[in-house]
TORPA-4810 file (N, C-alpha, C, O; in nm, 3 decimals):
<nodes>
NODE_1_0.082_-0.117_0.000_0.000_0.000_0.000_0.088_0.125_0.000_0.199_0.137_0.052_X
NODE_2_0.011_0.226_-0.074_0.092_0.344_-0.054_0.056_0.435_0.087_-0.039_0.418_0.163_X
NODE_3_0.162_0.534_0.096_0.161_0.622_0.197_0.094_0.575_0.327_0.038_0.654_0.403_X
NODE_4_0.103_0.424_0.351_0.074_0.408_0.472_-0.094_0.357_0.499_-0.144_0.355_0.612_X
NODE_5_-0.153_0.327_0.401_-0.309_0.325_0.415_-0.317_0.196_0.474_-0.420_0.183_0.540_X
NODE_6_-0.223_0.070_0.470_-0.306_-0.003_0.535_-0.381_0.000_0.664_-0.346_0.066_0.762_X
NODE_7_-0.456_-0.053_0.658_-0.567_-0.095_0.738_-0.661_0.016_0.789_-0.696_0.038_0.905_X
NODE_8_-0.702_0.095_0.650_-0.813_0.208_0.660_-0.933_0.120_0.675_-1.034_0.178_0.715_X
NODE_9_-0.938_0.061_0.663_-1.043_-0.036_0.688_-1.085_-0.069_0.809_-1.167_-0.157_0.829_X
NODE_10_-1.027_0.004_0.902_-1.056_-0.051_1.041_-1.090_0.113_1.109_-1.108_0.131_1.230_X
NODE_11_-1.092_0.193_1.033_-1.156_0.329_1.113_-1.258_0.382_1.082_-1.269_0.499_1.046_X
NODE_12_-1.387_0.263_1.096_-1.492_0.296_1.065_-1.560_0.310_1.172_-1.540_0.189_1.189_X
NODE_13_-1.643_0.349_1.293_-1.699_0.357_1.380_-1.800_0.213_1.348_-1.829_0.161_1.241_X
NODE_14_-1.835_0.177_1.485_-1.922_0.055_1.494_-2.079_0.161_1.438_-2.097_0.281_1.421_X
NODE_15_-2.169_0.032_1.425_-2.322_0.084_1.384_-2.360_0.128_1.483_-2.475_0.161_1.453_X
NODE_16_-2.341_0.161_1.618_-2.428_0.202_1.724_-2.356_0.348_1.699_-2.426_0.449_1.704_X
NODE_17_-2.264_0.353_1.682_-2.199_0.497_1.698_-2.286_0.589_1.559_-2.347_0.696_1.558_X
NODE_18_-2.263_0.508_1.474_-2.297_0.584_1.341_-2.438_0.631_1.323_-2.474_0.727_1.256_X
NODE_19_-2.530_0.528_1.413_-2.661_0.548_1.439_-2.642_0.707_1.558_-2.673_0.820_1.521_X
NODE_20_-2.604_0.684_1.651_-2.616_0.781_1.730_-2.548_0.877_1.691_-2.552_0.952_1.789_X
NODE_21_-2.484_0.931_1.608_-2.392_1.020_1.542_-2.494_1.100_1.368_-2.481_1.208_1.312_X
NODE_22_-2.577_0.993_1.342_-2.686_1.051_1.284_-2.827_1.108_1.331_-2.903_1.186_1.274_X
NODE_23_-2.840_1.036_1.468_-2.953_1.095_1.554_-2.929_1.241_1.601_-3.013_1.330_1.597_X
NODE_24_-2.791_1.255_1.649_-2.758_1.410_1.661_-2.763_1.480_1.615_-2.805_1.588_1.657_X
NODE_25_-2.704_1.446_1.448_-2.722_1.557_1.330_-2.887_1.597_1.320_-2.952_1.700_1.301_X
NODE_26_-2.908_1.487_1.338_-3.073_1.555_1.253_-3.123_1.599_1.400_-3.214_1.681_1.390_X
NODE_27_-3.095_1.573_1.513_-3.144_1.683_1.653_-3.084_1.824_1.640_-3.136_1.931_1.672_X
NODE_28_-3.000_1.808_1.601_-2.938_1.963_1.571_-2.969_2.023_1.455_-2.940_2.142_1.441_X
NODE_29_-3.045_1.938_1.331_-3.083_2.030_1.244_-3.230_2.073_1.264_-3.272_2.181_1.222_X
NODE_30_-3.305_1.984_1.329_-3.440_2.021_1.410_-3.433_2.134_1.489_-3.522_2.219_1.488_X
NODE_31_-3.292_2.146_1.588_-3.366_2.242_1.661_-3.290_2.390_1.625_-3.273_2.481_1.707_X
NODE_32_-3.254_2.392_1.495_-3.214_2.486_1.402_-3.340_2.566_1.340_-3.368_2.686_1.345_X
NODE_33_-3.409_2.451_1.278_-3.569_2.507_1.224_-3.636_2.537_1.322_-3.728_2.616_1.301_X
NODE_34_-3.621_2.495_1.441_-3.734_2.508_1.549_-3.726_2.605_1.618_-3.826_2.644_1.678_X
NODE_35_-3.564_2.694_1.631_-3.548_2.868_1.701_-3.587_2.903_1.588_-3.675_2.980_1.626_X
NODE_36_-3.593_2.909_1.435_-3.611_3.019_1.349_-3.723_3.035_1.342_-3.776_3.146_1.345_X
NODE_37_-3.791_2.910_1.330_-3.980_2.977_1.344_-3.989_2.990_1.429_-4.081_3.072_1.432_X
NODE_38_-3.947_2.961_1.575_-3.998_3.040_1.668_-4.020_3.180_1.701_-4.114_3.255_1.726_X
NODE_39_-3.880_3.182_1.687_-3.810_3.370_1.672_-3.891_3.466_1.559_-3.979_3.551_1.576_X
NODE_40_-3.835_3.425_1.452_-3.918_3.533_1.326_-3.999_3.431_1.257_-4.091_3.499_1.212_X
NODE_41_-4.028_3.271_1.211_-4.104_3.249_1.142_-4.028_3.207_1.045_-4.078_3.120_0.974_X
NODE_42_-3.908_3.247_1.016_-3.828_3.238_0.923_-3.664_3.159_0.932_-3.580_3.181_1.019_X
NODE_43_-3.654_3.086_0.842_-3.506_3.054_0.862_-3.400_3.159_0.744_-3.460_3.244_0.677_X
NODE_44_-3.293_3.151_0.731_-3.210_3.187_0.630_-3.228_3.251_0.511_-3.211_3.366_0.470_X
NODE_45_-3.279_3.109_0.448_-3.289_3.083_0.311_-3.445_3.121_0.295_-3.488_3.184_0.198_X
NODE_46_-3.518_3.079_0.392_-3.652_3.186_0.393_-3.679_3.292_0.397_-3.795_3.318_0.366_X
NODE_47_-3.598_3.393_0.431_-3.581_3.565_0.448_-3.456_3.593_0.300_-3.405_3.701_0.271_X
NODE_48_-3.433_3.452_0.226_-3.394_3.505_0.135_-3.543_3.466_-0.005_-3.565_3.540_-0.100_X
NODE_49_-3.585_3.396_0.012_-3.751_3.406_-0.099_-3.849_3.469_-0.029_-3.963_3.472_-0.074_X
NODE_50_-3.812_3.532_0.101_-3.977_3.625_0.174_-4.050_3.541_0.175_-4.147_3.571_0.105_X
NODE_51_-4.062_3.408_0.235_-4.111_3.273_0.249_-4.138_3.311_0.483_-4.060_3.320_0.578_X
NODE_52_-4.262_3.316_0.471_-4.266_3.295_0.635_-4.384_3.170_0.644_-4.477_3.126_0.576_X
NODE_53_-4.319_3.145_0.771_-4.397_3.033_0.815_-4.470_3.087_0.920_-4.413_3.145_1.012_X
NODE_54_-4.633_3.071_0.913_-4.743_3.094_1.030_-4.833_2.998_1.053_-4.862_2.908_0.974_X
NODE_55_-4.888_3.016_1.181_-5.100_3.000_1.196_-5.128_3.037_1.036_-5.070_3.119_0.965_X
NODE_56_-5.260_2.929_0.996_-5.323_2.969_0.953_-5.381_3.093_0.948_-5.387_3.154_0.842_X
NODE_57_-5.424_3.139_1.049_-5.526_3.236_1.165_-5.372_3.411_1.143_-5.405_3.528_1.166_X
NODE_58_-5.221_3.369_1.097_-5.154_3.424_1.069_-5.066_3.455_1.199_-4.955_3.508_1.190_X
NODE_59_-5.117_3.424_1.307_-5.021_3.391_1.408_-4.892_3.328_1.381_-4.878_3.261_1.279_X
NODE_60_-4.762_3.351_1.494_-4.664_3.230_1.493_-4.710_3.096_1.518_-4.799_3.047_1.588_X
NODE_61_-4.590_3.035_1.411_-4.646_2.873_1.468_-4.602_2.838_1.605_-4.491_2.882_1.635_X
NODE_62_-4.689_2.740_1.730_-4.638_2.727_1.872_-4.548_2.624_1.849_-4.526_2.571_1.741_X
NODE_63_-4.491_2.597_1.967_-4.367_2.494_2.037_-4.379_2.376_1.935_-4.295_2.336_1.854_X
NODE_64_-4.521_2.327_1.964_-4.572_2.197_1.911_-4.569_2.168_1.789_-4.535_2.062_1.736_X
NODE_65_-4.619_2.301_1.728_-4.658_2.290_1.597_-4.521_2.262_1.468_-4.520_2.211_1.356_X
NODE_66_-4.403_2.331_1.566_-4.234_2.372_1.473_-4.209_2.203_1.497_-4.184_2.133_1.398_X
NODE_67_-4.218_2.145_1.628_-4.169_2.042_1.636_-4.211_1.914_1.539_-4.144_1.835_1.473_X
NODE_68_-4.373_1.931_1.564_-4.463_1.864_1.468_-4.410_1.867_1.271_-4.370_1.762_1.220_X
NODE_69_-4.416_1.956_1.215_-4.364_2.005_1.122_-4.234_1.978_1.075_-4.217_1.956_0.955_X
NODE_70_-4.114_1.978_1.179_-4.018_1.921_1.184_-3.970_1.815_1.155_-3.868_1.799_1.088_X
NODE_71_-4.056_1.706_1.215_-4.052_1.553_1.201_-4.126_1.514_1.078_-4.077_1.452_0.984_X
NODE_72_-4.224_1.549_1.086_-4.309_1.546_0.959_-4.271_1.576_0.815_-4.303_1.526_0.708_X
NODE_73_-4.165_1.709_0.864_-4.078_1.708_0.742_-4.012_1.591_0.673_-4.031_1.549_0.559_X
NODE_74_-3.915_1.540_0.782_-3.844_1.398_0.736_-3.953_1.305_0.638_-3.923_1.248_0.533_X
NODE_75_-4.067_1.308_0.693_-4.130_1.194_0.656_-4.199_1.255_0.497_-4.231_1.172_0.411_X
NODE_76_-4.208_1.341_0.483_-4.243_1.441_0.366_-4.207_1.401_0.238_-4.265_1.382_0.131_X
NODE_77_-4.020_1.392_0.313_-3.881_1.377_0.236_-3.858_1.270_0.176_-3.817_1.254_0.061_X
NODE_78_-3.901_1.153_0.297_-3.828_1.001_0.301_-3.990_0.966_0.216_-3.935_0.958_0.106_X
NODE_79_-4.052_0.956_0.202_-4.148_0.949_0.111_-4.115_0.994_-0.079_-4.206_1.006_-0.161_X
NODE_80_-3.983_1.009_-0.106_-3.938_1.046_-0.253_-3.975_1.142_-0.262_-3.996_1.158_-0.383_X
NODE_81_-4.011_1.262_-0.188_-4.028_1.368_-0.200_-4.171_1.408_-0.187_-4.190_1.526_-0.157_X
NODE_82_-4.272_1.334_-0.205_-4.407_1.322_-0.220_-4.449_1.411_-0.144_-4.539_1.478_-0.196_X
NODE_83_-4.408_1.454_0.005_-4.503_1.526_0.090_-4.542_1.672_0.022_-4.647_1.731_-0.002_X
NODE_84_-4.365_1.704_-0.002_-4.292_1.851_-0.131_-4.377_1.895_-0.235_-4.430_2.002_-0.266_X
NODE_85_-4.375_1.751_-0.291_-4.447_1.753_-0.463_-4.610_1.808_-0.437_-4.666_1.900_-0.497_X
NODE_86_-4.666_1.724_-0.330_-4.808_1.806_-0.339_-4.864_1.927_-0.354_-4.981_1.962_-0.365_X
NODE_87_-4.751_1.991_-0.351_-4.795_2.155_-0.308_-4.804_2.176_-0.481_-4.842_2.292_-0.497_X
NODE_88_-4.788_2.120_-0.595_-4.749_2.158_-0.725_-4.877_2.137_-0.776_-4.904_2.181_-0.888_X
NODE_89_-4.994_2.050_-0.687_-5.129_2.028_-0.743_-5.180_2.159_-0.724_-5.160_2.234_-0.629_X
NODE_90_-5.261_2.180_-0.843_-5.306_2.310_-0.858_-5.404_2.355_-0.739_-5.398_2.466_-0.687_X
NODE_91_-5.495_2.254_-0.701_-5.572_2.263_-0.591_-5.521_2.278_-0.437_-5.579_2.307_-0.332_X
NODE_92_-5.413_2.253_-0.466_-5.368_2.254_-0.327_-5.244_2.381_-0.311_-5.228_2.459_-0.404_X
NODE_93_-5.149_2.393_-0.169_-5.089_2.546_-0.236_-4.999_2.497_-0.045_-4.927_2.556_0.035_X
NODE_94_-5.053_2.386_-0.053_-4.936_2.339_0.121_-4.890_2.216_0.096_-4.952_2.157_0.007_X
NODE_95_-4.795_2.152_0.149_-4.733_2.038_0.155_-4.752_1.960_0.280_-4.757_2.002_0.396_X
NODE_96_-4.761_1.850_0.239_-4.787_1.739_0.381_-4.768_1.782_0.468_-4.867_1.779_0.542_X
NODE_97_-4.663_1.838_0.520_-4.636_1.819_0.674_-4.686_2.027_0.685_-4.693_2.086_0.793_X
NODE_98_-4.702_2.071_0.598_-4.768_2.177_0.626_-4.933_2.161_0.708_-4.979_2.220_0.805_X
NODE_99_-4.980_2.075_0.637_-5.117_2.014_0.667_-5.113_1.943_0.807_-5.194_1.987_0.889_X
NODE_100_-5.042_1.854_0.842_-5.062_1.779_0.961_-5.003_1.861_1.052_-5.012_1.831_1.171_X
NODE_101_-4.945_1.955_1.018_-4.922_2.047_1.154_-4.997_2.174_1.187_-4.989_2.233_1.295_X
NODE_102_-5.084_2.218_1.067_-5.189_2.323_1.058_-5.110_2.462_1.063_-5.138_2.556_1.138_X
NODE_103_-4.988_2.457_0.956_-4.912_2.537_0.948_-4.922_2.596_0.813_-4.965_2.517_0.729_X
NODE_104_-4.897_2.704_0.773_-4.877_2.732_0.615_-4.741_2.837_0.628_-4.699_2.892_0.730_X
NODE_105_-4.689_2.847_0.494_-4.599_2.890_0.436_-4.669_3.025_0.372_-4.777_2.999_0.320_X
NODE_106_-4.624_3.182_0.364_-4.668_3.284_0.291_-4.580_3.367_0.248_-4.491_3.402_0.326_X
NODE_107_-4.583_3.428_0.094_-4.503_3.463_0.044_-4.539_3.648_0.121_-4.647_3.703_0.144_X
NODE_108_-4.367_3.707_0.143_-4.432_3.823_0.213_-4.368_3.961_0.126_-4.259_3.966_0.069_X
NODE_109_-4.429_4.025_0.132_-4.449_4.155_0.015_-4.320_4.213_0.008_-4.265_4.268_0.104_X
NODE_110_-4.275_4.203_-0.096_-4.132_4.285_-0.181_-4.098_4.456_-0.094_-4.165_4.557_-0.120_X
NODE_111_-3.959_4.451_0.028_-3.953_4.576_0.061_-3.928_4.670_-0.046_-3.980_4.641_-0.153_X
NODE_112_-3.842_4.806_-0.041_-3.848_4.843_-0.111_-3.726_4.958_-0.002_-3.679_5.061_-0.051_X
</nodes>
């Protein structure tokens, strides 16, 4: 072998690690989405399309609702995208996990 590689093969973390090392990531990317709607409604990349997240009713979304939404997202995702794609039916204008959390998405008016 060159430069020494043998036995890269042995610095792979066991499956319990890799499992719990992916449970973190996605806890930390949850509770990334979950201060931004709390705070403004908005994450990042949402205050860059004027994309806010509310209540129906136009309230913030509560505790429950970011968390709800959150998870629901995954499942949105891990579904081939399907939860995403719905919003493209003309009749409709929310995505799955928009719906089961009684949340919507609104586009917000061009400053100036």
């Amino acid at each position: 072998m060159l430069y020494g590689a043998e036995g890269i093969e042995n610095i792979q973390p066991n499956a319990i690690a890799q499992w719990l090392s992916f449970l973190g990531w996605l806890i930390c990317l949850m509770g990334y989405y979950f201060i931004c709607w709390r705070k403004q409604g908005q994450t990042l990349g949402m205050k860059a399309w004027r994309l806010k997240l509310q209540n129906v009713d136009g309230t913030p979304a509560s505790p429950e609702q970011c968390i709800k939404r959150s998870i629901f997202a995954c499942f949105s995702l891990g579904l081939l995208g399907a939860g995403y794609l719905i919003c493209l039916i003309p009749s409709r204008k929310t995505c799955l996990h928009d719906d089961l959390s009684d949340t919507q998405v609104v586009v917000l008016e061009k400053q100036k």
